[in-house]
C-alpha positions in Angstrom: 4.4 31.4 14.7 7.8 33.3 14.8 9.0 31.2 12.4 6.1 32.5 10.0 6.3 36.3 11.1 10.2 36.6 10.2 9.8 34.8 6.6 7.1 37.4 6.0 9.1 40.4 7.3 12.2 39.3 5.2 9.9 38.9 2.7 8.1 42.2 2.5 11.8 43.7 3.5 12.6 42.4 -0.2 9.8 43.4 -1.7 10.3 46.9 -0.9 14.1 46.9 -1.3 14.2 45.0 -5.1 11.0 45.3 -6.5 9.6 48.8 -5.4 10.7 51.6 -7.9 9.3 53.8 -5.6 10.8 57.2 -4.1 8.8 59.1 -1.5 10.1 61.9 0.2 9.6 61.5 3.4 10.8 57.9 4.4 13.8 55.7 2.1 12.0 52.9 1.3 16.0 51.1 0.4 16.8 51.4 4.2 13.3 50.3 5.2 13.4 46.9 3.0 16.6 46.2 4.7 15.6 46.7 8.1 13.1 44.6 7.9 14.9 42.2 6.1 17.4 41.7 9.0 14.3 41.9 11.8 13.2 39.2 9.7 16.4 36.8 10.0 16.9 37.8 13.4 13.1 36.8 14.0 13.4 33.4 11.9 17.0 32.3 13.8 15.3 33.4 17.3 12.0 31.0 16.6 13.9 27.9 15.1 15.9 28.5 18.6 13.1 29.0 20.8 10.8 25.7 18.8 14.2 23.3 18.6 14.5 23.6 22.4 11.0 23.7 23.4 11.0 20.4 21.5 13.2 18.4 24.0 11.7 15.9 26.8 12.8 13.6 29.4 11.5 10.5 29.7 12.3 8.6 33.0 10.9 4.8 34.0 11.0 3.3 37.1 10.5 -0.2 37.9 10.5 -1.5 41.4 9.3 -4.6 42.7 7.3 -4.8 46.2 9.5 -7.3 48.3 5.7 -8.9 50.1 3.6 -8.8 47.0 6.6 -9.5 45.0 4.4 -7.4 42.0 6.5 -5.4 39.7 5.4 -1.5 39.0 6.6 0.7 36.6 6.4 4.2 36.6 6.9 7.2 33.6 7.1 10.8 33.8 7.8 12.9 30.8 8.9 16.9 31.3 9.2 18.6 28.1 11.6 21.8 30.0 14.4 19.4 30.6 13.4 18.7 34.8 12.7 15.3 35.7 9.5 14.9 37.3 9.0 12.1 39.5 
């Protein structure tokens, strides 16, 4: 969702920057485009960050043999924040 949200403030940043012919009074619209221009980048860098490491797991097997029943049992565990959970 951050990913979204900065492409549309960059985006809305340039619309009001290079396509607005606008002037009001009150508030530059020039220095307004590019502030939200730069949110938007810093927004955009910040969520591929946050979803590229969110994206990382750890995957651990464990197979052990019972030395009576001589059965073989395997066990998994997956953590997606980089612990391993056994």
């Amino acid at each position: 969702m951050s990913i979204g949200t900065g492409i549309v403030l960059f985006v809305i940043g340039a619309i009001l920057e290079f396509a607005l012919n606008i002037s009001v009074s009150w508030i530059d619209l020039h220095l307004v485009g590019y502030i939200l221009m730069i949110a938007g980048a810093v927004v955009f860098v910040l969520g591929l960050i946050f979803s590229l490491r969110r994206k990382r797991t750890v995957t651990t097997n464990r197979t052990m043999v019972d030395p009576e029943s001589q059965v073989q049992t395997t066990r998994r565990s997956t953590s997606a924040s980089g612990d391993e959970q056994i």
